[in-house]
ZAMAR-824349 format. One record per residue: chain; x, y, z of N, C-alpha, C in turn; residue number from 1. Coordinates in steps of 0.05 Angstrom, whole numbers, plus 5000, padded with zeros to 4 digits. Layout:
REM residues N
kette;n_x;n_y;n_z;ca_x;ca_y;ca_z;c_x;c_y;c_z;nr
A;X;Y;Z;X;Y;Z;X;Y;Z;NUM
...
END
This chain:
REM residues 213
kette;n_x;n_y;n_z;ca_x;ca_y;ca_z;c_x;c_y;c_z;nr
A;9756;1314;7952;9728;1313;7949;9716;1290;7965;1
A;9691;1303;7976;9673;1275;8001;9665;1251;7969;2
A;9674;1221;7976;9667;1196;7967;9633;1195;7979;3
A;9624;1189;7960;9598;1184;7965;9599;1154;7987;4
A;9579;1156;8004;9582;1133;8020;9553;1116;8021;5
A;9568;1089;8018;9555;1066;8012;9549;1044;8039;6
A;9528;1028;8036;9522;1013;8056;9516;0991;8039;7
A;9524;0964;8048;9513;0931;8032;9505;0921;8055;8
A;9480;0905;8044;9459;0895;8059;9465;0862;8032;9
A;9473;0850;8060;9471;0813;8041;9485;0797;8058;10
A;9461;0774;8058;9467;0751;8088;9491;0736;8077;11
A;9507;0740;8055;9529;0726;8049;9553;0745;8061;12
A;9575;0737;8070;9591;0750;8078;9616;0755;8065;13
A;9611;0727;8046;9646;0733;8020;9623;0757;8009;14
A;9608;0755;7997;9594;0774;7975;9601;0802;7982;15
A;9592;0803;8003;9592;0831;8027;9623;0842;8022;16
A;9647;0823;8024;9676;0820;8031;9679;0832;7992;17
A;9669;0821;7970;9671;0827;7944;9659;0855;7939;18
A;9631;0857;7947;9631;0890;7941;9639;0901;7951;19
A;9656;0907;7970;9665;0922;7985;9695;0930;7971;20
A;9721;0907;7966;9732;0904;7948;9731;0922;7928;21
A;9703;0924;7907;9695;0925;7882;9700;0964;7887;22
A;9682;0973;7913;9675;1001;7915;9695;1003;7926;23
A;9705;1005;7934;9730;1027;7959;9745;1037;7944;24
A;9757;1036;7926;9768;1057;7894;9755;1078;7913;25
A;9734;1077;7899;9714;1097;7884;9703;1111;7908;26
A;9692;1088;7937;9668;1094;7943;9679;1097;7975;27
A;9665;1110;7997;9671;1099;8022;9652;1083;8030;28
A;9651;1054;8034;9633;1033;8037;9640;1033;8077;29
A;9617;1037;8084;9605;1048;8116;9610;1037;8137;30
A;9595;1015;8121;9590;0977;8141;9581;0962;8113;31
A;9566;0935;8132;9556;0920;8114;9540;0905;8138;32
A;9515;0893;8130;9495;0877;8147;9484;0852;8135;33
A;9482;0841;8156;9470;0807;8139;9436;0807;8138;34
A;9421;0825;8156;9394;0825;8159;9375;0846;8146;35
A;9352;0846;8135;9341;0872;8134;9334;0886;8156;36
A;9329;0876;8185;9315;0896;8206;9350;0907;8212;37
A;9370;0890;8209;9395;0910;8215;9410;0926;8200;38
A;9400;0925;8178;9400;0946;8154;9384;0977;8163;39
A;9362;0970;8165;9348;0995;8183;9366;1007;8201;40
A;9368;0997;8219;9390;1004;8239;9409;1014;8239;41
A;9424;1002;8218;9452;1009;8209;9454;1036;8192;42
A;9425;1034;8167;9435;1062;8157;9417;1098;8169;43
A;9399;1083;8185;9393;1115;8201;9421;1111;8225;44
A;9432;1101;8234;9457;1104;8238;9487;1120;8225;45
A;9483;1102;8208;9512;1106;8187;9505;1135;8162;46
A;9472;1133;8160;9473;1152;8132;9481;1145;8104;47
A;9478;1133;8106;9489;1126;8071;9485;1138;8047;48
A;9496;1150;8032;9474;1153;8004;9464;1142;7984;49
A;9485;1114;7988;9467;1091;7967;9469;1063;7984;50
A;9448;1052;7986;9441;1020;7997;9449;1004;7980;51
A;9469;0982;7968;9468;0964;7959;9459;0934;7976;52
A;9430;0929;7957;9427;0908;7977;9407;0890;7972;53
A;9413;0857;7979;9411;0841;7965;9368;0841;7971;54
A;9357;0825;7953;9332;0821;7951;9315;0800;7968;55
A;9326;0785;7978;9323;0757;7996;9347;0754;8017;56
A;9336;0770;8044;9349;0772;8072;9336;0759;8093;57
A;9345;0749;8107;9331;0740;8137;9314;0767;8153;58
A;9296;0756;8168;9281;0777;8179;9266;0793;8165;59
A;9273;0804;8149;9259;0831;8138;9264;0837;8106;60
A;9256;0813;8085;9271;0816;8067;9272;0839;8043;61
A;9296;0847;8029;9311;0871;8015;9286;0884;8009;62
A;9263;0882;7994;9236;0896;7982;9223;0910;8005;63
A;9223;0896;8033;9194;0904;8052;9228;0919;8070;64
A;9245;0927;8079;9271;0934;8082;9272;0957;8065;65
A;9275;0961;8043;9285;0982;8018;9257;1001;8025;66
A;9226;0982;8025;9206;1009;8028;9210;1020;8057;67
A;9214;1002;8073;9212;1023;8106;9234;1045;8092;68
A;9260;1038;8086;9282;1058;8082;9267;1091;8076;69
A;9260;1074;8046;9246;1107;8032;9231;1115;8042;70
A;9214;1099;8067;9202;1121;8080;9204;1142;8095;71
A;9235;1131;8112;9250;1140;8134;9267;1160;8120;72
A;9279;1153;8094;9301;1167;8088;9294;1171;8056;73
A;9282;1184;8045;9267;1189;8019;9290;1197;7996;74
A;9312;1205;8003;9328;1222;7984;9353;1196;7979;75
A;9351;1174;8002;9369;1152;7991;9359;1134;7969;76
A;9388;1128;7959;9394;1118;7937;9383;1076;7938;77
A;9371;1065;7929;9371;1036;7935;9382;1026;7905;78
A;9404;1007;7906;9412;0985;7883;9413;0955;7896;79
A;9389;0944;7883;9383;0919;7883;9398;0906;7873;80
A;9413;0878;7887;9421;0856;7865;9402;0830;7881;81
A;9405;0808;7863;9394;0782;7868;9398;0768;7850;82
A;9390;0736;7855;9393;0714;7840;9370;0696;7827;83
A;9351;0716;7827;9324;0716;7821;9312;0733;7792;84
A;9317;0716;7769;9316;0748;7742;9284;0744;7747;85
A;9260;0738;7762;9237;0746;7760;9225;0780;7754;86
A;9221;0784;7732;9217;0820;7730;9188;0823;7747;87
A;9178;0808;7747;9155;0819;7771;9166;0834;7798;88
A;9191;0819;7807;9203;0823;7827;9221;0859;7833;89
A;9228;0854;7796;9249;0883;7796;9227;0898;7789;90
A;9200;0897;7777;9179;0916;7780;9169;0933;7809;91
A;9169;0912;7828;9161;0913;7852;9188;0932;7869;92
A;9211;0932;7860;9230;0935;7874;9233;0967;7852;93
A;9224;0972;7838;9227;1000;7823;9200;1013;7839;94
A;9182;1002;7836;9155;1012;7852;9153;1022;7883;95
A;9186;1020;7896;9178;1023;7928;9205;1045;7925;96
A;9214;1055;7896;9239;1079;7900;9265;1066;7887;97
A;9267;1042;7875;9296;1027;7862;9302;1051;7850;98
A;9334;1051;7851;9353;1065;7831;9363;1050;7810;99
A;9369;1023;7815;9374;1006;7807;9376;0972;7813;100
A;9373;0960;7793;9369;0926;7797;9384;0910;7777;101
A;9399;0895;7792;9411;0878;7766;9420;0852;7785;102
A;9431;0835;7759;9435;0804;7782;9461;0801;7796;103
A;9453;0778;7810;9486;0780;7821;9508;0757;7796;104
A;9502;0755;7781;9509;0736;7752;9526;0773;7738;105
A;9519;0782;7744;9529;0815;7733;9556;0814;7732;106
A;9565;0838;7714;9598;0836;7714;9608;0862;7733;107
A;9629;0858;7738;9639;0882;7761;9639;0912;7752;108
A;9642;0915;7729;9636;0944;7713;9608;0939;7717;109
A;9594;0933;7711;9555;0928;7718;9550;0947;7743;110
A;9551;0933;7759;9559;0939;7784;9563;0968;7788;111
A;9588;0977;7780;9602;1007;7788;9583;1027;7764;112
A;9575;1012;7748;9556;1032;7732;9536;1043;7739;113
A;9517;1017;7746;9496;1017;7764;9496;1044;7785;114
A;9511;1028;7808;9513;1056;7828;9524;1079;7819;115
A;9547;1088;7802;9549;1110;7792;9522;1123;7786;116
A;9513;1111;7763;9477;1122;7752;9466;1129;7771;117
A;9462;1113;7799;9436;1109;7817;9448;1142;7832;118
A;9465;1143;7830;9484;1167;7853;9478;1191;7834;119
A;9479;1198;7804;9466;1211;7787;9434;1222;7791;120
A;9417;1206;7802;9390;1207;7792;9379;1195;7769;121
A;9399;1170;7753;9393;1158;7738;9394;1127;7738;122
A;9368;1115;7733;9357;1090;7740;9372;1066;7724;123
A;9376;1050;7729;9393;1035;7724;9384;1007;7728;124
A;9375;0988;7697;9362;0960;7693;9382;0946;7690;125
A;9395;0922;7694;9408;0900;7675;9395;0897;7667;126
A;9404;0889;7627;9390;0890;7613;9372;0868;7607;127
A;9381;0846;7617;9362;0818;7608;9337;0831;7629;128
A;9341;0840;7656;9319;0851;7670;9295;0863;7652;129
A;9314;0874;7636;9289;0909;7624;9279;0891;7598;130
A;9291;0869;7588;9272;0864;7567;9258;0846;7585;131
A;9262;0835;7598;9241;0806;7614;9219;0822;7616;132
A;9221;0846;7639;9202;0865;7639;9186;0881;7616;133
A;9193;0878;7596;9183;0901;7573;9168;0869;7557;134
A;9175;0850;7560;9164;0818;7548;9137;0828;7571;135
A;9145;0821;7593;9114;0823;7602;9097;0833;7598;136
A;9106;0866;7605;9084;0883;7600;9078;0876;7569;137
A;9089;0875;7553;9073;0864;7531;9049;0850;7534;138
A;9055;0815;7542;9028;0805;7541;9013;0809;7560;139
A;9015;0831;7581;9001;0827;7608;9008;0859;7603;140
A;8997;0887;7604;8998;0908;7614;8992;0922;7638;141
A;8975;0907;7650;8961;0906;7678;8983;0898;7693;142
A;9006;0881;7688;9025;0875;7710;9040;0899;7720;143
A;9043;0906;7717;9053;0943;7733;9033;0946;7751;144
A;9010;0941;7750;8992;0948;7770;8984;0933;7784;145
A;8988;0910;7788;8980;0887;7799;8982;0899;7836;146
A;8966;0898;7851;8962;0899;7878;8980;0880;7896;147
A;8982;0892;7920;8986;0865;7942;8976;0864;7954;148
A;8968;0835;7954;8949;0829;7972;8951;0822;8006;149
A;8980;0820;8015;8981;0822;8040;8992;0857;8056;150
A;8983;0860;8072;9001;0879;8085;9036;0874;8087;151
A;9041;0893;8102;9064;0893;8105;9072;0886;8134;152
A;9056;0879;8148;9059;0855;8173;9053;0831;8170;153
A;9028;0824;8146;9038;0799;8137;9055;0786;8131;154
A;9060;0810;8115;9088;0797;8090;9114;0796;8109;155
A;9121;0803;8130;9136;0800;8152;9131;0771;8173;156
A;9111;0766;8178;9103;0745;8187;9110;0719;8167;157
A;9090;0721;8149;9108;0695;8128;9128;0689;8115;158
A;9145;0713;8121;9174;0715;8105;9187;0686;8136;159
A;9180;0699;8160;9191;0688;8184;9175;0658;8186;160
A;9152;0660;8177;9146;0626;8186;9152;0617;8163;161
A;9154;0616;8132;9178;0602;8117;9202;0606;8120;162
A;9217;0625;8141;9246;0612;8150;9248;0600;8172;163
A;9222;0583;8175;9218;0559;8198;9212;0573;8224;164
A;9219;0595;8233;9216;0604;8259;9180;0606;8274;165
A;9185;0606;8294;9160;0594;8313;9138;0610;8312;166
A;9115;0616;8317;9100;0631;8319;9105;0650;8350;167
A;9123;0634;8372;9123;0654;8396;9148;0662;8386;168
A;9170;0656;8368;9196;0673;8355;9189;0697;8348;169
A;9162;0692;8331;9156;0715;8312;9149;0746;8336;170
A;9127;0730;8346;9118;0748;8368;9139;0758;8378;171
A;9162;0753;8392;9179;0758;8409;9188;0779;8391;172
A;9200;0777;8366;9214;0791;8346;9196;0822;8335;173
A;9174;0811;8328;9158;0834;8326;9149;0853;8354;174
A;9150;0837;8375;9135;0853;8395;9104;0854;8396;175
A;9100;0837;8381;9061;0826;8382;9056;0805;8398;176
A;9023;0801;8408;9024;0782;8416;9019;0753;8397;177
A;9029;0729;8419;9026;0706;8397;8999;0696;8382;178
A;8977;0706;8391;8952;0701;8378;8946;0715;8358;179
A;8962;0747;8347;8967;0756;8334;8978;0742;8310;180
A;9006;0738;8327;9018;0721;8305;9000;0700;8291;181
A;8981;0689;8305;8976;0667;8292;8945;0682;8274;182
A;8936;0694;8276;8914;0702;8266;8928;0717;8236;183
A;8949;0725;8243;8955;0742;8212;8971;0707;8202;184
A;8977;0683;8215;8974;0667;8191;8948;0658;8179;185
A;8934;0653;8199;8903;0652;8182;8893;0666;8157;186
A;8907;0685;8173;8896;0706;8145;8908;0704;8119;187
A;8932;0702;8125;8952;0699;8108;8953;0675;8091;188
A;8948;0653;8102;8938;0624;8085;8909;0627;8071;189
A;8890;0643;8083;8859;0639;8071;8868;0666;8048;190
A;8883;0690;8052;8887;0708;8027;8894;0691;7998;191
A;8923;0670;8003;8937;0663;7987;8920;0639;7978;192
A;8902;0616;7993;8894;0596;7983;8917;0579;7986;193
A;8923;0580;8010;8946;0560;8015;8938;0546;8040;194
A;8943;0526;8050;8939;0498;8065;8959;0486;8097;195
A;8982;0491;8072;9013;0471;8095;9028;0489;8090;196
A;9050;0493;8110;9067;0500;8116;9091;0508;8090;197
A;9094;0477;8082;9109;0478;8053;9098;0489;8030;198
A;9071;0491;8026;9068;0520;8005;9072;0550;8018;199
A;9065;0547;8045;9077;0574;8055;9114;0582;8040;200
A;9123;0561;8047;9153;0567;8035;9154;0562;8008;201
A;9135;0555;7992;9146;0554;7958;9138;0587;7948;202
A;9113;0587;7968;9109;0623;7956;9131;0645;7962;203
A;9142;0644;7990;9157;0662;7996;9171;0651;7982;204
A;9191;0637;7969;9213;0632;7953;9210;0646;7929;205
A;9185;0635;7916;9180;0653;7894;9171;0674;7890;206
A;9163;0691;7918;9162;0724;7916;9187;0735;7919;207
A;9210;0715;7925;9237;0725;7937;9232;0743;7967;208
A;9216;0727;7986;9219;0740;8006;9236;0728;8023;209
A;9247;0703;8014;9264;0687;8029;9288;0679;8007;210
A;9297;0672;8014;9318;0656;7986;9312;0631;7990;211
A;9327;0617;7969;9321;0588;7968;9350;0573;7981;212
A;9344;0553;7998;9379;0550;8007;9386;0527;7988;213
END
């Protein structure tokens, strides 16, 4: 019988080297990528049927990465991990197509459960996740609905100027021009009510669009 085939997306490379490990029993694991824009790449390439892949990547991080996917490839599978239990975050990451989300603090049966379920059609919370989340929506019900307020070229832009890179980097990387670049920071500091540079990076940290090093 065909092994369902898997793809890991995570800028760590032992991690990458452990799930891989964890699935090959079970699973045929494809590749593995350290970036989100080479995640793209890799699985309209490779095909995968389930993405395991981390939430905070260089370039293109796991959330704005996982939605291009489902756009491109609607019937794949995405399982989130991260080191981030923010449930705003695994809301946001169920809201663009998650199969599943859980941390990387998880146990290795977690894990193989998870994507088993996600490979089912069945969704799959760690559980401290699903109550953090079910705590919220309690005192806040409107958080399920909460909007974003940047695009999705913003949110690409500031993911890259809180991982320090230049405004002609960005340009170069996107293929925009640099006045561009710089006007979607304008925008992007007068949306958020932000100032310096270094609140630029405390927000992306705490949207998890970057990790924290």
């Amino acid at each position: 019988m065909k092994r369902p085939r898997i793809l890991i997306a995570d800028d760590h490379t032992m991690i990458c080297d452990g799930f891989q490990k964890l699935l090959e029993p079970q699973y045929e694991v494809v590749g593995s990528v350290g970036d989100g824009r080479a995640l793209l790449h890799a699985a309209i390439e490779l095909k995968p049927d389930l993405v395991l892949l981390d939430v905070g990547m260089p370039l293109l991080n796991g959330l704005d990465a996982g939605r291009e996917l489902k756009k491109l490839m609607p019937g794949i599978k995405l399982v989130f991990l991260t080191m981030n239990p923010d449930p705003d975050i695994a809301v946001e990451a169920f809201r663009i197509g998650a199969s599943g989300y859980l941390l990387k603090t998880s146990q290795g049966d977690e894990l193989l459960r998870a994507v088993r379920d996600a490979l089912r059609g069945v969704r799959y919370t760690a559980s401290q996740i699903a109550q953090a989340m079910e705590q919220n929506y309690i005192r806040d019900p409107r958080s399920l609905e909460r909007p974003r307020h940047l695009s999705d070229r913003q949110r690409q832009v500031l993911q890259m100027l809180a991982e320090g890179r230049s405004p002609k980097e960005i340009a170069d990387i996107l293929q925009i021009s640099l006045r561009t670049v710089r006007f979607h920071k304008y925008r992007i500091m007068e949306e958020l009510g932000i100032t310096t540079n270094s609140e630029l990076v405390r927000y992306a940290i705490k949207h998890a669009l970057i990790s924290p090093s």
